[in-house]
C-alpha positions, 0 to 999 in steps of 0.5 A: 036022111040023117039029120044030125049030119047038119050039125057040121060042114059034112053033109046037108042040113036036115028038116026045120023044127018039127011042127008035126009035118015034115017040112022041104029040105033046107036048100039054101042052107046047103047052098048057103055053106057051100058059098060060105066054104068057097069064101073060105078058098077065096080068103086061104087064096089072097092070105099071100097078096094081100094080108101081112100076117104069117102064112105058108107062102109069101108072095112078092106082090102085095094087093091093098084091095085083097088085104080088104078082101080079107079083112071083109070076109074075116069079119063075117064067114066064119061066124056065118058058118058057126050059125048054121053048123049049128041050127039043127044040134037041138034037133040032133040031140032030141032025136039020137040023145045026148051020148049019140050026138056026142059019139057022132060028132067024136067021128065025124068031126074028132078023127079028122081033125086028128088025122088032119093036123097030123099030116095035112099041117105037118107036111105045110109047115115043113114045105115053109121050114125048108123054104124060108127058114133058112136053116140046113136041110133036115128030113121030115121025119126029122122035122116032125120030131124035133120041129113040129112036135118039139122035141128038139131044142129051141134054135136060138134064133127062131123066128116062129110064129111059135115054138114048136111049129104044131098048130092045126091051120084052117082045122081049127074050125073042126076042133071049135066046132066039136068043142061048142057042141060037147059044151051044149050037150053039157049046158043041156045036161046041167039044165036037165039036171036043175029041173029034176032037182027042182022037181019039174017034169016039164019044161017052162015055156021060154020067155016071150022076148026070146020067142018073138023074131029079132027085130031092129031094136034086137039086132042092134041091142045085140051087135052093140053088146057083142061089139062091147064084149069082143073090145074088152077081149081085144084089149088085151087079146089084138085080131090074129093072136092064136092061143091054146085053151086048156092048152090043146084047143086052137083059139083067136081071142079076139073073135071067139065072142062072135063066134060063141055067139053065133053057134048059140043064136044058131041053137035058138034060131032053130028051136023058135023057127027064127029062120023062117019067120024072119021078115024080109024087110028087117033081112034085107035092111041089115043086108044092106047095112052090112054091104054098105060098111063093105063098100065103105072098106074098099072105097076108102081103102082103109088100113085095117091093120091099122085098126086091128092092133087092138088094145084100149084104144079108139082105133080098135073100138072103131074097128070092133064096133064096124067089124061086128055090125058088118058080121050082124048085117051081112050074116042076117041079110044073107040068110034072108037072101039065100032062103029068099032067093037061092033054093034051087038045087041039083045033082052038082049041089046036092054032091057039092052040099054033101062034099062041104066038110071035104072040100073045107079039109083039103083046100088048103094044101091046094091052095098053098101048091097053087101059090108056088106054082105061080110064085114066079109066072110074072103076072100082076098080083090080082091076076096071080090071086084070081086064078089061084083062087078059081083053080083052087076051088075047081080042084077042091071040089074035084077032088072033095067030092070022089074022095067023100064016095070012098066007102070007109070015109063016107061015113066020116066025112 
């Protein structure tokens, strides 16, 4: 098995941290991804009932308890997936070295995040310029050149959400992904280079707090420090603010704290086995926890447009400080849930483990064509939402998974 391949959503993870024997394949952080990467569909599928932030097809019906839906789901999932794309880096990077790690993740992760936002987000962002723009028809070409590139002017009353129309949609994720993993090879380059201009041939052991298995004082100690750090950035940076980082990298401010998190506790949780030897007590706590703010959300139908504005305000503190402990709790109490509990496997999951990463690129021009084949069905809106969210899932992983059999892209995908 190529265990490198865990360090994105592409194939399955590898073996834990080697102890001398070689440990059972990690199942359920297969099944773990693929869930997770399903929620991704579920989210992209209520974007257009129920959020009132930009999106490639407005809905007429508009749903409070879907915008819950993914104001919840947005708090958590993708930070989740941070964590576990990164749990086997180390190893990766122990086992191919640090320049072939780096060549592997240019491949798997570089060409189709160019390949995609070259064609997939193109062709969306033109089926929304000639549905709600309103401007006089223009050929894609056209489009791609003037419009999405930029090369033409700027129509005087452009409405956006940006000028020109290039973003790279849901591959984002790709693009951050490789960018956190480029930046640990290069912490661990640095680090390696400090120990040999110290002289030291051999690596001190890690301090005992870091070894020691979070406990409860740990995991709040760390909500309440990423809940003070992802405010100060909300300050000035409000939730669904897009911004270009050394103008090509695709980011949101106000969550790449969690995210940046995330990806290094996932590095520290493989290289002291934080995983396994997590209690299930202290798991299923935070669990709880995390599912109790959720259900707080629904019940009270809470306007979390409202909270999410940002700026040096209590709403936004609030909103941060019950966002990040609904992301702590859940992730931690899902990670002891599924290694608990969800370790089966079988041909549809090893292929749909494996097609993880594929069904992740092609959802979104799934879900999008779904939502305007039933723009005018009639039906109420969570009806619309739940079938176009179950085709949407059956599709793509229909499709996922021969296209990921196809020899010249198996692999890269």
């Amino acid at each position: 098995m190529n265990n490198s391949a865990a360090i994105d959503p592409a194939a399955p993870p590898a073996d834990p941290p080697d102890t001398g024997q070689r440990r059972p394949h990690l199942y359920y952080l297969d099944n773990l991804r693929v869930t997770m990467i399903l929620m991704v569909v579920l989210h992209h599928a209520a974007q257009a009932y129920g959020p009132t932030d930009w999106w490639y097809f407005r809905g007429d019906q508009q749903s409070d308890a879907l915008a819950t839906v993914s104001a919840v789901g947005g708090a958590f999932r993708m930070s989740l997936l941070f964590f576990v794309a990164a749990y086997l880096v180390p190893h990766s990077v122990d086992r191919k070295g640090g320049w072939g790690l780096a060549r592997g993740r240019l491949k798997r992760l570089g060409l189709p995040f160019l390949v995609g936002s070259a064609t997939i987000i193109p062709a969306l962002m033109y089926t929304y310029y000639v549905q709600y723009r309103g401007y006089p028809p223009i050929s894609f070409g056209r489009y791609y050149l003037d419009v999405f590139l930029g090369f033409g002017p700027q129509p005087a009353d452009w409405t956006g959400p940006i000028w020109p129309d290039l973003q790279f949609g849901h591959l984002w994720f790709i693009q951050n992904l490789l960018a956190f993993s480029l930046l640990y090879l290069a912490c661990r380059a640095v680090a390696g280079l400090a120990r040999r201009l110290q002289g030291h041939r051999r690596r001190r052991p890690a301090p005992d707090w870091l070894t020691r298995v979070p406990g409860h004082r740990a995991l709040l100690a760390f909500t309440l420090a990423l809940a003070v750090a992802a405010f100060l950035v909300r300050i000035r940076y409000p939730l669904d603010e897009w911004v270009p980082l050394f103008e090509f990298i695709q980011a949101e401010p106000a969550r790449l704290v969690q995210y940046t998190a995330f990806f290094a506790a996932g590095v520290l949780a493989y290289r002291h086995d934080w995983l396994t030897r997590l209690p299930r007590r202290t798991g299923y706590t935070w669990l709880a926890v995390g599912l109790a703010l959720a259900a707080g959300l629904f019940v009270t139908g809470t306007d979390t447009a409202y909270f999410a504005t940002g700026g040096a305000s209590l709403a936004s503190a609030s909103w941060t400080l019950v966002e990040v402990t609904l992301c702590v709790g859940l992730s931690v109490g899902l990670l002891t849930l599924f290694r608990d509990t969800f370790t089966g496997h079988n041909r549809l999951s090893r292929a749909m483990a494996g097609s993880s990463y594929t069904i992740y690129i092609v959802h979104l021009p799934v879900v999008v064509a779904l939502q305007f084949a039933f723009a005018h069905a009639g039906l109420p809106v969570l009806a619309t939402f739940a079938i176009v969210a179950a085709l949407a899932m059956v599709v793509s992983i229909a499709a996922a998974i021969p296209i990921r059999r196809i020899p010249v892209l198996r692999t890269i995908l």
